[in-house]
C-alpha positions as CSV (number, residue, x, y, z in Angstrom):
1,X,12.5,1.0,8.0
2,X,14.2,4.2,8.7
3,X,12.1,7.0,10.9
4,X,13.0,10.7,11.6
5,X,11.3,13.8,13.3
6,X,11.0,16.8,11.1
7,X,11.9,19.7,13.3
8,X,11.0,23.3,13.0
9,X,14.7,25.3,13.9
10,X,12.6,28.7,13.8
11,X,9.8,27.3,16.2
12,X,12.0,24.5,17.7
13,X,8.6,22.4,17.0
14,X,8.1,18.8,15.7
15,X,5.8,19.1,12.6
16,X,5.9,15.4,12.1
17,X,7.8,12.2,10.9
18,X,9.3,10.9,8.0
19,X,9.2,6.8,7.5
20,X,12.1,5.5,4.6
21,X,11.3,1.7,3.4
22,X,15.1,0.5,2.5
23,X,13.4,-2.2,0.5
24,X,11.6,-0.3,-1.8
25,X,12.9,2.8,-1.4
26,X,9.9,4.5,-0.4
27,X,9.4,7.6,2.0
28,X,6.2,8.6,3.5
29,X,5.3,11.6,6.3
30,X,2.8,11.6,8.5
31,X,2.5,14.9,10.0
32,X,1.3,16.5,13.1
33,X,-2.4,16.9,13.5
34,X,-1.8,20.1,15.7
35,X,-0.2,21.7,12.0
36,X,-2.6,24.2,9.6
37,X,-1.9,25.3,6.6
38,X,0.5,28.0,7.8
39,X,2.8,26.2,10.2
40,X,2.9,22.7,7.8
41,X,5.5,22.4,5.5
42,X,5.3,24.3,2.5
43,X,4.5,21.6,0.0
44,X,2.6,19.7,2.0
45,X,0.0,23.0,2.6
46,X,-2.6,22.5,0.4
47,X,-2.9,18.4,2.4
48,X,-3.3,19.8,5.5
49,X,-5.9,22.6,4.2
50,X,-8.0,19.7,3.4
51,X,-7.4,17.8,6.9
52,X,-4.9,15.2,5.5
53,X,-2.0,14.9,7.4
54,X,-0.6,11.6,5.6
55,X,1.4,12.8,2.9
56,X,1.0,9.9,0.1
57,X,4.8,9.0,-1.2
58,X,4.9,10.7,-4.5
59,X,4.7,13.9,-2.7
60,X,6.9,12.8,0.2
61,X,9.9,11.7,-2.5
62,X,9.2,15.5,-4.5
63,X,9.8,16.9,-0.8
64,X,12.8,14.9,0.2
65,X,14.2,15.4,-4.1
66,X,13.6,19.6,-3.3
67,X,16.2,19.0,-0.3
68,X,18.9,17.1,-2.3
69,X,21.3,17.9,-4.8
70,X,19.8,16.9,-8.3
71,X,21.5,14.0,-9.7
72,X,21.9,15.8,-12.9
73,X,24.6,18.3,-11.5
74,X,27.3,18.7,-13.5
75,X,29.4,17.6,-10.5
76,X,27.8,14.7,-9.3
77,X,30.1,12.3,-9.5
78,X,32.7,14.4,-7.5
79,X,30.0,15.2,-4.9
80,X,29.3,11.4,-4.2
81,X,33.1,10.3,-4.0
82,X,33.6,12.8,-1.4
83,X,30.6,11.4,0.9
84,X,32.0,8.0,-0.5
85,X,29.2,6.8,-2.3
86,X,29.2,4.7,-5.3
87,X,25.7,5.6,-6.5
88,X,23.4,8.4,-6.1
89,X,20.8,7.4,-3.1
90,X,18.4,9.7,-1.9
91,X,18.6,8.9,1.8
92,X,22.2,8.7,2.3
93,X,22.4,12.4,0.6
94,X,19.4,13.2,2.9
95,X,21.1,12.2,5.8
96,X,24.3,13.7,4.9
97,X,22.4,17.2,5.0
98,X,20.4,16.2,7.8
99,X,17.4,17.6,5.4
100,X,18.5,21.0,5.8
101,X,17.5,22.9,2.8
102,X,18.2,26.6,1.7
103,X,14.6,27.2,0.8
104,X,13.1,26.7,4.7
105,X,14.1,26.0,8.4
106,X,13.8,22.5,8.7
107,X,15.9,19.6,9.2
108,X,15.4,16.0,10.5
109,X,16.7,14.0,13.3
110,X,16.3,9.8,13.3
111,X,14.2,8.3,16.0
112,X,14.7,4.7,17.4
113,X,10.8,4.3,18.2
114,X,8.2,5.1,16.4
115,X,5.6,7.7,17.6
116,X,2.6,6.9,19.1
117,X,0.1,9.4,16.7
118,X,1.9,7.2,13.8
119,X,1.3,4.3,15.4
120,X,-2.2,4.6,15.9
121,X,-2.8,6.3,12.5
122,X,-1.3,3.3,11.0
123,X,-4.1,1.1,12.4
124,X,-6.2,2.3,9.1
125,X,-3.5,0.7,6.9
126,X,-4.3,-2.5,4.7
127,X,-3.4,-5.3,5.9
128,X,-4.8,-7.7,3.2
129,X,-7.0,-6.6,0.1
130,X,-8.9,-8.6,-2.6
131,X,-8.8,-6.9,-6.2
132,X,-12.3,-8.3,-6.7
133,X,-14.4,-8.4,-9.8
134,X,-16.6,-5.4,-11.0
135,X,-14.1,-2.9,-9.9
136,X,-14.5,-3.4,-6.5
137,X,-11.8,-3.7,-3.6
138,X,-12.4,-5.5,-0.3
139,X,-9.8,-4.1,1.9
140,X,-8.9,-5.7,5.5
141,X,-7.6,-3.2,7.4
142,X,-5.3,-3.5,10.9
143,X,-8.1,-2.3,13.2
144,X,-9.9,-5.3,12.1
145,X,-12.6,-3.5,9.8
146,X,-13.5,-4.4,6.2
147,X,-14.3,-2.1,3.7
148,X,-15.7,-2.9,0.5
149,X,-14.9,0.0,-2.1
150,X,-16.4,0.6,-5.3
151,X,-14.5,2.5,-7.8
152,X,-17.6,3.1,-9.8
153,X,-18.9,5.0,-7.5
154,X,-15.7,7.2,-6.1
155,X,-14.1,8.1,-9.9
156,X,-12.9,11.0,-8.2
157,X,-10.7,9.4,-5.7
158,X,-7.1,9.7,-8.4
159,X,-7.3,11.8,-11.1
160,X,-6.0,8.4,-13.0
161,X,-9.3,6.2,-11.7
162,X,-10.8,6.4,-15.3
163,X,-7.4,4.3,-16.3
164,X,-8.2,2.1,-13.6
165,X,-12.4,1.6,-14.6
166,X,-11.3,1.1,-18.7
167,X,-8.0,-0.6,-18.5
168,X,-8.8,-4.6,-17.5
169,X,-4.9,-5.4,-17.2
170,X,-4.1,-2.1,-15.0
171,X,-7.1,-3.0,-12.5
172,X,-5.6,-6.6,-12.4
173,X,-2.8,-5.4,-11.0
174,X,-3.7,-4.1,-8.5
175,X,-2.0,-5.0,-4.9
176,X,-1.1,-3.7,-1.0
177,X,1.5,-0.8,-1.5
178,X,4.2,-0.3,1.2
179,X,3.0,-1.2,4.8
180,X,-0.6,-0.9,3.9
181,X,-0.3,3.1,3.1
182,X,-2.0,2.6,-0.2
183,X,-3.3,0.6,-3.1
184,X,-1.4,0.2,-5.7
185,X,-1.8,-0.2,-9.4
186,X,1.3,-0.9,-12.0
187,X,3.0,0.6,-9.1
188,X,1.9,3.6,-10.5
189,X,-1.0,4.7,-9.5
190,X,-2.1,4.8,-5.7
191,X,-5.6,4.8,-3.8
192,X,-4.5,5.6,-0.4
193,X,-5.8,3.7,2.6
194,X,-7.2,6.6,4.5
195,X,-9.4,7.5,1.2
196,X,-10.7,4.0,1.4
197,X,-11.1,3.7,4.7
198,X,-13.5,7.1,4.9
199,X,-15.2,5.7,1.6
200,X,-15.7,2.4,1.6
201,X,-18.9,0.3,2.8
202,X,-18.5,-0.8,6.4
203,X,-18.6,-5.2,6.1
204,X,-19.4,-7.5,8.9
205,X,-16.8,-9.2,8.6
206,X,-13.3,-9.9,9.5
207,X,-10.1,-11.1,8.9
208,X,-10.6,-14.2,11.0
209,X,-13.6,-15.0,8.7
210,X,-12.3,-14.9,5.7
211,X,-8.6,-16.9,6.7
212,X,-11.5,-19.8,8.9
213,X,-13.0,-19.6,5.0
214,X,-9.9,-20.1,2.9
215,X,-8.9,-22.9,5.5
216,X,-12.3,-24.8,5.9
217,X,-13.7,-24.3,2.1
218,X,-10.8,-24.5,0.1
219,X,-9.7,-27.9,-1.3
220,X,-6.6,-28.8,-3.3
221,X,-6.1,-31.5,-6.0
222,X,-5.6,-34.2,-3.5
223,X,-8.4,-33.3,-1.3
224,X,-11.3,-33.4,-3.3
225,X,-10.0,-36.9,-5.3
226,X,-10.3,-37.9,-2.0
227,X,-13.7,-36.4,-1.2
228,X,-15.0,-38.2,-4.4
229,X,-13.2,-41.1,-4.2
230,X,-11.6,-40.8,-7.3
231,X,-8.6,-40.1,-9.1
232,X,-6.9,-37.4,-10.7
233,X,-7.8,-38.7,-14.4
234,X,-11.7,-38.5,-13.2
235,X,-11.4,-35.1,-11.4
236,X,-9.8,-34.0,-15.2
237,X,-13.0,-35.2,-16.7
238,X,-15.7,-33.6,-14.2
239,X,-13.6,-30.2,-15.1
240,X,-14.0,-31.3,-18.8
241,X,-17.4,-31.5,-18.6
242,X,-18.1,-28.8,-16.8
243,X,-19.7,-30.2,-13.3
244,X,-16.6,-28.7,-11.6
245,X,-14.6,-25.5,-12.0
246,X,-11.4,-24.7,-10.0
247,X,-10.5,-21.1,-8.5
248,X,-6.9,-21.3,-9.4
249,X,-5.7,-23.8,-11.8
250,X,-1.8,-24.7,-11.7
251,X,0.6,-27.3,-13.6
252,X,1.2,-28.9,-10.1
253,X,-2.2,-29.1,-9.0
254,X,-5.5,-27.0,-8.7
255,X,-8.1,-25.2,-6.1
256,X,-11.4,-25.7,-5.8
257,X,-14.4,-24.4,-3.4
258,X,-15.0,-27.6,-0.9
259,X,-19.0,-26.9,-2.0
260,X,-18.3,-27.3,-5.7
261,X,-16.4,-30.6,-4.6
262,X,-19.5,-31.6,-2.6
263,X,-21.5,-30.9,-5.6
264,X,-21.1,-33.9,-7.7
265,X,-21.6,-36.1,-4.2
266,X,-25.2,-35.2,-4.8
């Protein structure tokens, strides 16, 4: 990861930080909680208007994009030889410019260490989430807390969330965007954490619990033939027949719940 300070050369003020993810090519900013909607940076206005001060990354790549030169210049390719470049890439052109741009004051600087009001506010990322059944997401977050959100109830929280309620496949998909800053779906579609974090119902639960869960009541192929005494060929035919199910079934072996297993003791 690659972090900067946005700077301010009118006011000689940090309005906040930039974060680049090499692997995925993903910027985010987290600005300043001192900023309104005058003193933030243009685009990101109307976000701090309503008191959100982490910009989500489609709107930190259209701010970075306004402070590049398009790839679509005639001259491109004679613009990137002279930086030596063998591809257009978005941070080495921003770092070229430093992010200075003809359209404001600003320009960025990199950090070594991350700030501490980025820090902290990352604490309410996702560490873990669950894509569970019924449209719900059970979300573990870094500050320990579980959240259990219900996208029936919050359609408003994308302007895309009907896709997600009607479209089986695309809510299947669903997964932990980059560093915990969102939810993703297709990697198209983001929930970000701070929505679900301020939305979601408050679990008493944690982390622990649910890894002591998956560790203590989750059995493998070889464990419950040896909880019933059998062999492979009968734990085949108890599926079969229906007295027991397995939560993940692979060519090299399956998983079941330990109680299932316990089941057919009885």
């Amino acid at each position: 990861m690659r972090i900067f300070a946005i700077m301010d050369t009118e006011r000689s003020e940090n309005l906040g930080t930039l974060l680049y993810y090499e692997k995925e090519k993903t910027f985010i900013v987290e600005l300043k909680k001192d900023l309104d909607e005058w003193t933030a940076p243009l685009m990101f206005s109307g976000y701090v208007k309503k008191n959100v001060y982490t910009i989500p990354r489609q709107d930190a790549l259209a701010w970075v994009r306004e402070r590049l030169i398009p790839p679509g210049r005639q001259n491109i390719d004679s613009i990137l030889a002279t930086h030596r470049l063998k591809e257009y890439d978005e941070m080495e052109l921003l770092e070229i410019s430093g992010g200075k741009c003809a359209q404001d004051a600003l320009y960025i600087v990199p950090l070594r260490i991350m700030p501490e009001y980025v820090e902290e506010r990352m604490k309410h990322n996702i560490s873990e989430a669950v894509i569970c059944d019924n449209r719900r997401i059970l979300c573990f977050f870094r500050d320990n807390s579980v959240k259990l959100l219900d996208l029936k109830k919050h359609s408003s929280l994308t302007v895309d969330t009907d896709k997600i309620l009607s479209n089986d496949a695309l809510y299947d998909s669903g997964k932990v965007g980059t560093d915990g800053y969102y939810i993703t779906f297709n990697d198209s579609i983001d929930i970000p954490a701070t929505r679900i974090y301020r939305l979601g119902d408050p679990l008493p639960l944690s982390m622990d619990d649910f890894m002591a869960f998956i560790r203590k009541n989750i059995s493998d192929t070889a464990d419950a033939c040896q909880i019933l005494g059998c062999t492979r060929q009968n734990l085949a035919y108890l599926q079969e027949k229906g007295r027991l199910a397995a939560v993940r079934n692979d060519v090299r072996g399956n998983l079941f719940l330990k109680g299932e297993v316990l089941k057919n003791l009885w």
